[in-house]
C-alpha positions as CSV (number, residue, x, y, z in Angstrom):
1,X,-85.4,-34.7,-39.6
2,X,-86.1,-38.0,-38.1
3,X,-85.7,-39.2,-34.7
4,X,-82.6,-40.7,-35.0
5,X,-80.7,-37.9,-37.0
6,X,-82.1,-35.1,-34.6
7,X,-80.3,-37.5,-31.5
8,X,-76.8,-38.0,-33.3
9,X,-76.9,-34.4,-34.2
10,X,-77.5,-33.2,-30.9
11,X,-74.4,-35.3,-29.6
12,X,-72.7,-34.2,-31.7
13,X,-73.2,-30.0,-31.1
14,X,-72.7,-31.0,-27.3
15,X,-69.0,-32.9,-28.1
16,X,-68.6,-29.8,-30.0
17,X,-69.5,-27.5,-27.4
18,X,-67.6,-29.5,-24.3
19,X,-64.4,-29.5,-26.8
20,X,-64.3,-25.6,-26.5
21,X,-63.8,-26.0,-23.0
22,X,-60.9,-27.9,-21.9
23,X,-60.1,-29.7,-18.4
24,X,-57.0,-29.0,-16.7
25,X,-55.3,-32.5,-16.0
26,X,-53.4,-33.4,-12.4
27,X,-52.2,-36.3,-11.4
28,X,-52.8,-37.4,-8.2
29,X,-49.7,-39.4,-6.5
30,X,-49.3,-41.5,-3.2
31,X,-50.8,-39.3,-0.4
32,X,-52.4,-39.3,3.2
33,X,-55.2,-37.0,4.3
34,X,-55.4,-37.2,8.2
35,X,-57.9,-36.2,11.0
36,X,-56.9,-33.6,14.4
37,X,-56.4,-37.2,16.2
38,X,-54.5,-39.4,14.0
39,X,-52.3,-36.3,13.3
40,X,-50.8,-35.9,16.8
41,X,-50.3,-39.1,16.8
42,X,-47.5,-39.3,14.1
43,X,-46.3,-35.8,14.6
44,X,-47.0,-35.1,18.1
45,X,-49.5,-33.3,20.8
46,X,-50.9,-30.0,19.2
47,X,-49.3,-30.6,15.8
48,X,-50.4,-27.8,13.1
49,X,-49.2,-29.0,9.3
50,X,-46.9,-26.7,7.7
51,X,-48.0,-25.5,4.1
52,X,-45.9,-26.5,1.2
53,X,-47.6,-25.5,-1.5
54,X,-51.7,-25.0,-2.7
55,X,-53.5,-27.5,-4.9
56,X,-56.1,-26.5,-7.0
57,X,-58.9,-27.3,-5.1
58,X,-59.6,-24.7,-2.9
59,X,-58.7,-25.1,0.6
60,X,-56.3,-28.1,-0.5
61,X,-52.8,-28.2,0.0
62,X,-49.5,-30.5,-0.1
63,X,-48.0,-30.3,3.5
64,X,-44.3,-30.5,4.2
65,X,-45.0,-33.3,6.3
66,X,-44.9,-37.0,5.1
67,X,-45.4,-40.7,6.4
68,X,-44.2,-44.4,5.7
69,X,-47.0,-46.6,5.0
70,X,-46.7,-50.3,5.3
71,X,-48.4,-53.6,4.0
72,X,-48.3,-57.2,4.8
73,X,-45.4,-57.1,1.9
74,X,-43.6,-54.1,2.0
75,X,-43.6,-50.1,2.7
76,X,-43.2,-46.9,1.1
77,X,-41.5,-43.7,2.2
78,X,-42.1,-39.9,2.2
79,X,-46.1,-40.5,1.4
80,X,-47.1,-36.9,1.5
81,X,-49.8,-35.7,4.0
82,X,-52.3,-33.5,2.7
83,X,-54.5,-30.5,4.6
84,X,-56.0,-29.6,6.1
85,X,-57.2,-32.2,8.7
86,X,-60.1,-34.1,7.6
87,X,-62.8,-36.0,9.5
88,X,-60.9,-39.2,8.9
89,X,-57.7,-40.5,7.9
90,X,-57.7,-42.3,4.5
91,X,-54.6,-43.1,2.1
92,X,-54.9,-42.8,-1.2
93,X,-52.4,-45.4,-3.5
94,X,-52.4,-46.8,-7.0
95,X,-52.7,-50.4,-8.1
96,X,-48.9,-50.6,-8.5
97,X,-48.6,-49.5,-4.7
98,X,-50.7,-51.9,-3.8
99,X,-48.6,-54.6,-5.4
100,X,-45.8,-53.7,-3.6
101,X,-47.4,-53.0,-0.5
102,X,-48.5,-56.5,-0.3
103,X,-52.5,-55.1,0.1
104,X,-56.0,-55.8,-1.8
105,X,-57.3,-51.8,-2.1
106,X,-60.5,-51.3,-4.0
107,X,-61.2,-48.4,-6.5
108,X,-63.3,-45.8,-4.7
109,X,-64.6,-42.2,-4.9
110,X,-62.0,-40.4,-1.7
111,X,-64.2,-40.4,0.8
112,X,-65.5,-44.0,0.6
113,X,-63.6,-45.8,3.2
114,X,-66.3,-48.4,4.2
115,X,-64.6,-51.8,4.2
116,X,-61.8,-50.9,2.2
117,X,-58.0,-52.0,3.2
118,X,-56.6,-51.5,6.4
119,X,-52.3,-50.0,6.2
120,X,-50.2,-49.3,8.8
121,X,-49.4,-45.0,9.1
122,X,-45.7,-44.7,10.5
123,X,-45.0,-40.9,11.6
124,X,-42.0,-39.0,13.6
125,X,-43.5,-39.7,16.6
126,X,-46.0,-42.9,16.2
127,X,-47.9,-45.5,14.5
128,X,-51.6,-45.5,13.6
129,X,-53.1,-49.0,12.6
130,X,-56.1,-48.1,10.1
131,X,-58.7,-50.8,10.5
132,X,-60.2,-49.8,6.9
133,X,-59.2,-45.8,4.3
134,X,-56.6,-47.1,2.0
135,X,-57.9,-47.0,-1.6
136,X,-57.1,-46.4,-5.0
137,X,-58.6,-43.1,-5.9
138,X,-61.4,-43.5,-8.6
139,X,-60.5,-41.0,-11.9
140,X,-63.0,-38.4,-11.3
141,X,-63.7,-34.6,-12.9
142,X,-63.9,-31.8,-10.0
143,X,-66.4,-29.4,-10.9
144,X,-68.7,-26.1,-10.3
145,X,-72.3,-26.5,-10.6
146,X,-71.7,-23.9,-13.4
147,X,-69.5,-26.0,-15.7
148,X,-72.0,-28.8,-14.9
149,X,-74.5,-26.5,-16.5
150,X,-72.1,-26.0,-19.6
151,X,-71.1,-29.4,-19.7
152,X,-75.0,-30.9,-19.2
153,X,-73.9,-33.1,-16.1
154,X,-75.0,-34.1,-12.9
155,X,-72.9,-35.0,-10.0
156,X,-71.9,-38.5,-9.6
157,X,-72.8,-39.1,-13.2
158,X,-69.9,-41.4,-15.1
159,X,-68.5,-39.5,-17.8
160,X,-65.4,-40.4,-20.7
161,X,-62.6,-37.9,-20.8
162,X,-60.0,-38.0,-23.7
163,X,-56.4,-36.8,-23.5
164,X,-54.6,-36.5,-26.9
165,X,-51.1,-37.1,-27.5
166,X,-48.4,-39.5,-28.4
167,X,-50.2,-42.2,-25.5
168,X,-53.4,-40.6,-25.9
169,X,-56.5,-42.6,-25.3
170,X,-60.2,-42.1,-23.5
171,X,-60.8,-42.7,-20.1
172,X,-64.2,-44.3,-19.3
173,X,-66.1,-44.5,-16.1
174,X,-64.8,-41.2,-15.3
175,X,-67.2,-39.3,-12.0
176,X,-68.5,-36.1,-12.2
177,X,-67.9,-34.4,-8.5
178,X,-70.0,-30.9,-8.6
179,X,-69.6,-28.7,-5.6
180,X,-69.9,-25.1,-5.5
181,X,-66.3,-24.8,-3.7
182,X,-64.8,-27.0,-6.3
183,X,-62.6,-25.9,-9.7
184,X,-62.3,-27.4,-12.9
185,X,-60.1,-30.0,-13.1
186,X,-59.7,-34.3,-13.8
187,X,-57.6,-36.3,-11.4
188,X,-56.1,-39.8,-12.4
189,X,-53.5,-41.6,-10.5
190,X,-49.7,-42.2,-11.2
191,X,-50.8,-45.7,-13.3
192,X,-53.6,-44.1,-15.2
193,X,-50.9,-41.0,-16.3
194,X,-48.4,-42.8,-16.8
195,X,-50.3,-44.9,-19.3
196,X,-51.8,-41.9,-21.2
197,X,-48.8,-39.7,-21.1
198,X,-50.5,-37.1,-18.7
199,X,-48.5,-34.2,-17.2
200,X,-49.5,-31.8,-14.8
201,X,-51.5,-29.1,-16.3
202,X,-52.4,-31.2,-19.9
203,X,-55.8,-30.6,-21.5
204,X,-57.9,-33.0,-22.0
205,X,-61.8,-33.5,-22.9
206,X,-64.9,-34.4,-21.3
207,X,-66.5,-36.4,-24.4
């Protein structure tokens, strides 16, 4: 077998072998994770958020609590908050938001707020003024440094995913995220689902 063959056939057993193991599919709408500080100021001095309902990321939840957020164009209601606290406060849109909200968010991994678009936060009790956290979330696969090892991946590498059905089509410049507290699962926003058909809890495949 020559160089070339032995390559192909390799990709191919891997697409093989990632195809046995499917990715739970969520998709990730609107929300607002908050600091301590920023949290008392929309809801008040001491504020705890009250549990909804867990995601599945461990630790993650949907809180009962939601803001308004507003643009230069426009604003948008009952953005759920999302615990617990974090270090910073960042908003997480989609393009489409961003149209109406009259602002220029770039795509980012959460977490990378560094020059990205300031919002205004309205809450039951205040108004925050982020200087720069609103973004549109990057599509990204949440994984265990075990399925990394299944799946031959490294965190932060960019990976394609493919969702099958009636919409179905293959997502490029998807990121790995490997953490040991992490599970299995891809996260695209309310645009990217909506264009591929995605419900909560499809399958799709890392490619």
């Amino acid at each position: 077998m020559d160089e070339l063959t032995e390559r192909i056939t390799e990709k191919i057993k891997l697409r093989e072998k990632r195809a046995k193991k499917p990715v739970i599919a969520n998709v990730s709408a609107r929300h607002l994770h908050i600091c301590a500080a920023d949290l008392e100021k929309l809801f008040g001095k001491d504020y705890k958020l009250i549990k909804d309902r867990d995601l599945m990321q461990p630790g993650e939840f949907a809180s009962k609590e939601s803001v308004t957020i507003k643009g230069s164009k426009g604003e948008i209601k009952k953005v759920r908050v999302l615990g617990p606290v974090r270090k910073a406060t960042q908003v997480e849109i989609s393009r489409t938001d961003s149209f109406m909200l009259g602002i220029i968010a770039p795509v980012r991994i959460s977490g990378d707020t560094k020059n990205s678009a300031p919002i205004s936060v309205i809450g039951p009790n205040g108004l925050i003024e982020i200087r720069e956290g609103c973004v549109i979330a990057k599509r990204h696969v949440h994984m265990t440094p075990a399925d990394a090892e299944f799946f031959q991946l490294k965190d932060g590498e960019i990976i394609r995913v493919k969702c099958e059905g009636e919409r179905g089509l293959v997502f490029d410049n998807v990121v790995a995220r490997v953490r040991q507290d992490m599970t299995l699962e891809f996260h695209v926003d309310t645009d990217e689902a909506n264009a591929a058909g995605i419900k909560n809890g499809d399958r799709v495949v890392i490619l």
